[in-house]
N, C-alpha and C positions, 0 to 999 in steps of 0.2 A: 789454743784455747779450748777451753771443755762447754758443750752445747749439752743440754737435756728437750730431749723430744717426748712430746704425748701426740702416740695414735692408736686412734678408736676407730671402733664402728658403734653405727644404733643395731647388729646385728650379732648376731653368734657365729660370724665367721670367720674372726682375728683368731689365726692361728701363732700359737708362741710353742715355746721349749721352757721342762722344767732346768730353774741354775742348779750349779753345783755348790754345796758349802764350803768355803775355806777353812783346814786345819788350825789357823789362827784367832776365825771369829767363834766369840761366844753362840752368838743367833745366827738364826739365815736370814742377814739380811742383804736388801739390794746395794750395790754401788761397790762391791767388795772384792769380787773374781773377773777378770779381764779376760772374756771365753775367745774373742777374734779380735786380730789383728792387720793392720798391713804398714805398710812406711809410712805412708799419712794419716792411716787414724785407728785408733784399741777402741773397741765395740765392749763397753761392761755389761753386767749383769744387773737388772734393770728391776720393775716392781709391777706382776700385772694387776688390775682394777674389775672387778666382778659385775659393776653398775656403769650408766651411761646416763651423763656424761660422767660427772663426779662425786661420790657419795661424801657423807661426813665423814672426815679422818677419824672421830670417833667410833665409828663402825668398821675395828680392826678385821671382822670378819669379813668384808668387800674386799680387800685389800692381800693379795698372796704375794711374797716374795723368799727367794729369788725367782726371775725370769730371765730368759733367754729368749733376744729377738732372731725372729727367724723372717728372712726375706733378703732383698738386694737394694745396696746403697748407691745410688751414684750419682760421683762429687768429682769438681770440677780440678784437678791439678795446678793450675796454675795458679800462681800465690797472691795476684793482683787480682783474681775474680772471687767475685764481681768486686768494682770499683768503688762505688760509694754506698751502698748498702750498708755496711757493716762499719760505719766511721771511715778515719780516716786511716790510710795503707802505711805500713812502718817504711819507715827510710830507708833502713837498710837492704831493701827488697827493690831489686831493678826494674821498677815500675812507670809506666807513661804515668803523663799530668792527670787529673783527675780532674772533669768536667764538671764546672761551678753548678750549685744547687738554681741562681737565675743571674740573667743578664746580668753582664758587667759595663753595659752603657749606663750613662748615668740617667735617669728621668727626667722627661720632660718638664723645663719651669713654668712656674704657672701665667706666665703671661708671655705675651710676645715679645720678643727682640727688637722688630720694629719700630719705629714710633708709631702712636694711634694715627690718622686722618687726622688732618685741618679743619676745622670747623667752619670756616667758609673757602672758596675758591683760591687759586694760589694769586691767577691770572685773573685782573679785573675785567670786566667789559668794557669797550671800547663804544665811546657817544653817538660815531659813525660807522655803516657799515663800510665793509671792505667793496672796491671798484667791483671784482669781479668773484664769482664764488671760487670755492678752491676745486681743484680737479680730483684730490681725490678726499675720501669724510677723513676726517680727525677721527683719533681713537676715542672712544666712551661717548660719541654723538652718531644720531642718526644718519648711515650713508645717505648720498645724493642718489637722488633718482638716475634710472640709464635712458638716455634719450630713444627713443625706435630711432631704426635707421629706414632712410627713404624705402630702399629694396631689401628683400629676403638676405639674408647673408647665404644662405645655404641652398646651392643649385637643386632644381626637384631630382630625384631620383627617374632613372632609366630603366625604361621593363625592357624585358631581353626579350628579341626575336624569337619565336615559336620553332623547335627543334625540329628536324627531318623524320626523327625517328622518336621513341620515348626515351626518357632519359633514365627511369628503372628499369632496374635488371628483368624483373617480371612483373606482368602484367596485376595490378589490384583484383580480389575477387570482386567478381559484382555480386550484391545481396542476391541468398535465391529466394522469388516467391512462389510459394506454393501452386500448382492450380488445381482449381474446382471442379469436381464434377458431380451433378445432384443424380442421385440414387433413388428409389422409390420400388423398395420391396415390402412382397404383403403375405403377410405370415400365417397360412390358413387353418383354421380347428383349435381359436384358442380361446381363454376364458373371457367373457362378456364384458372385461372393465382394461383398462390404461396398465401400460407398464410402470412397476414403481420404478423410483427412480435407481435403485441398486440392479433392479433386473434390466433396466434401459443400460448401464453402465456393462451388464455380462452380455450383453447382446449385442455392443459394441466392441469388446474384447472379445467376441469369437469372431465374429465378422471378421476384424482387424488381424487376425490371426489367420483364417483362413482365405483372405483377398491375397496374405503376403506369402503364402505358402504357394497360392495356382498362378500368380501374376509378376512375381517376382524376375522373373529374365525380360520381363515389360516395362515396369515401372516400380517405382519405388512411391512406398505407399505413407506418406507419414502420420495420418491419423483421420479416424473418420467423429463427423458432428452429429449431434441426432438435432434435426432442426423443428421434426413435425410427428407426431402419431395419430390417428386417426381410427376407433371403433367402425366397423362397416359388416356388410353378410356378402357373401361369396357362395356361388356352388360348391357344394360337398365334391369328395373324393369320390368315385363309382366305389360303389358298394358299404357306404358309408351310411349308418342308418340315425337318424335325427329324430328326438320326439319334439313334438310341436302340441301345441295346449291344446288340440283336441282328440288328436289320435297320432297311432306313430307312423309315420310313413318311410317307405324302402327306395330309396335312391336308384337310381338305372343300373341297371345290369344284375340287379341282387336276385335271388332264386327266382328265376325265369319262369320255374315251373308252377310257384304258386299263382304267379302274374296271370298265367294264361290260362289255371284251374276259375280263379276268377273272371274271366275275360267272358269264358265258357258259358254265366248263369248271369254276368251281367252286361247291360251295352257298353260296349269299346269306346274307351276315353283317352286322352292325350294324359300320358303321366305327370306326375307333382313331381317340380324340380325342388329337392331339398336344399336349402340354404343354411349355411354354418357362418357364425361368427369371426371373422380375421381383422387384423389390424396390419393396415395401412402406413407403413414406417417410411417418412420421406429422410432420407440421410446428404450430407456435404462430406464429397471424399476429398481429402485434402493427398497433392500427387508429387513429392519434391522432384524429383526426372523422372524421363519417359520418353521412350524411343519410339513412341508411337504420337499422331496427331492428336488433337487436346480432345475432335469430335468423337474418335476412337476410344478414350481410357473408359466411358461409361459404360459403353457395348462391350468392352472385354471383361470390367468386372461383371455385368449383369450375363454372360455366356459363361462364366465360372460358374456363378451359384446354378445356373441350370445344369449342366453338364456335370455336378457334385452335387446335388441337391440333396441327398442320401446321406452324403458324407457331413455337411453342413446340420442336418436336422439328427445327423447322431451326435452332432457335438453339443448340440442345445437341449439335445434331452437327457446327456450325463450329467447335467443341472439341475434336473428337476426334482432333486431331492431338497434342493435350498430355493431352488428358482419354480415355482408350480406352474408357471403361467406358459413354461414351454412342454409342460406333460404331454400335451394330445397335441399339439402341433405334428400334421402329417401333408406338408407341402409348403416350398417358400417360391414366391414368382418376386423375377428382377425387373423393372423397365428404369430408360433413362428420361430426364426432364431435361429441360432448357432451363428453365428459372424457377425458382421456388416463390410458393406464393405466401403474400405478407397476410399478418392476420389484420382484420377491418378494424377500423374504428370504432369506438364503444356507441356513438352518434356524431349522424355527421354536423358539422360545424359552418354553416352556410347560415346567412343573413336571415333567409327565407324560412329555414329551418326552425329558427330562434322566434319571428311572428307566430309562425302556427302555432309552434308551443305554448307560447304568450297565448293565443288565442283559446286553443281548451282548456290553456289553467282558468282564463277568466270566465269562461261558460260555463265551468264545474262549479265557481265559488256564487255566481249566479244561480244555478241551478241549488244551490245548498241553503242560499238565503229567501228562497223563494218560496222550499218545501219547510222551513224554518216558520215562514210569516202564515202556513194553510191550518194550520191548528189555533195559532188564537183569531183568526177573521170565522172559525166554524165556534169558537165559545160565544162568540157574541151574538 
């Protein structure tokens, strides 16, 4: 059979071949020169198209032939493919059946087979009942009820005797908890207000960094809390000099020599101990294990920060470029607590409490309505 194909693109890059003209035809036209061959199928010479999709036939100039396709065809051999596509397959050609276009059961009719339901019952009622009920229900009626029976049918279940040994291969881990221990170090020569809350957070990661560095073959440290801070004054460092709002005074041990030029013209006094501002850090070290007793892990961390104290206050002033409130910090002291202490109640909540109150609200409103009524009894 002879097929004519159209293919395009919407682009400029359907490559073709120009045809050749046959000695025979007047024109060059397409359908004429048979350029490829093979035993199943002659490839002619075709018509290419200049516009996309199809121009009017009356626009010979869109329209050039002969053409020459250029590319690869590939077709299926065998003479029954495909099956029903293309009609029905010639006879002469050793072909299987060819599978119906639909079912060849016939369709369903439009009503049942059956006959409908009876309109009333087949079995009439009976005047009397029956002696005794049936044992077991009839089909399309309610079953009978099941009587209890006197006893359980079913013996209670047996706990097993408690084994010699455990009966897992290994033992469950038990949860670990943490233990506590309160910290209370005071951080001396710093700025006069509260840690924010970003420099409370770096002052806990160096801590945390440095407890796990010197404590480590001890205890294993999993995290510390900040529970309390507290503004306070402390002695200055020796040789640490402090202005104070009326004049400035020189801490103990500072130039000896002016001390005693002075001593010389005036009478000898006990010196002014300078006081500098520190903050009071009460901390909760949290201790996952530890080879040491739980009174112990406090006293080892607080013998770290003293014995590195150096070490510790270099690490808090490589901060101080984002962190200012540890600039002048030049001394940290550790001690341990026992317990930490709760903050108080806003007022206390006692019976008693609650009269007195009651009592100077009403003496105040007393006293309001009294100096209220002294101005009109003086107009009259």
């Amino acid at each position: 059979g002879m097929r004519s194909f159209y293919l395009t693109l919407d682009t400029r890059e359907l490559v073709y071949k120009l045809g050749l003209v046959d000695d025979e035809a007047t024109t060059a036209d397409s359908d004429k020169v048979m350029h490829h061959e093979s035993p199943e199928l002659e490839i002619w010479e075709g018509e290419g198209v200049l516009w996309y999709p199809f121009p009017d036939p009356k626009q010979t100039i869109m329209y050039r032939s002969p053409r020459q396709y250029l590319g690869a065809i590939y077709y299926n051999r065998l003479p029954c493919t495909p099956f029903s596509l293309y009609g029905v397959v010639t006879q002469d050609l050793p072909c299987p059946l060819v599978p119906t276009g639909s079912p060849t059961v016939p369709p369903p009719t439009q009503s049942p087979v059956m006959p409908p339901p009876s309109a009333s019952p087949v079995i009439s009622p009976t005047d009397v009942p029956s002696k005794s009920p049936t044992m077991s229900p009839l089909a399309g009626q309610t079953p009978a009820p099941i009587e209890p029976t006197a006893f359980p049918t079913q013996s209670p279940t047996q706990s097993f005797a408690p084994t010699m040994y455990p009966t897992s291969a290994e033992p469950t881990m038990s949860p670990v908890v943490p233990m506590r221990v309160n910290l209370v170090t005071t951080l001396r020569n710093v700025p006069e207000r509260s840690m924010t809350p970003r420099e409370s957070e770096k002052y806990i990661a160096i801590l945390t960094a440095f407890l796990k560095r010197h404590t480590e073959n001890s205890m294993v440290l999993d995290g510390i809390d900040l529970w309390h801070q507290e503004l306070m004054a402390v002695e200055a460092k020796e040789g640490t000099v402090a202005v104070s709002a009326e004049k400035n005074v020189m801490a103990r041990g500072a130039t000896r020599q002016l001390f005693q030029a002075r001593q010389r013209k005036k009478p000898q006094r006990e010196p002014e101990i300078v006081q500098v501002p520190a903050m009071e850090i009460t901390l909760i070290l949290r201790i996952q294990i530890s080879t040491l007793p739980t009174n112990l892990l406090g006293n080892m961390a607080a013998v770290a920060i003293h014995e590195h104290e150096q070490e510790f206050l270099s690490l808090l002033k490589e901060q101080q470029a984002f962190y200012t409130f540890f600039k002048g910090a030049d001394g940290v002291i550790a001690r341990v607590i026992d317990e930490v202490t709760y903050a108080p109640s806003a007022s206390p909540t006692t019976e008693q409490y609650f009269l007195d109150k009651q009592a100077e609200l009403e003496a105040a409103a007393a006293l309001a309505a009294a100096l209220l009524m002294e101005p009109a009894e003086s107009n009259e």
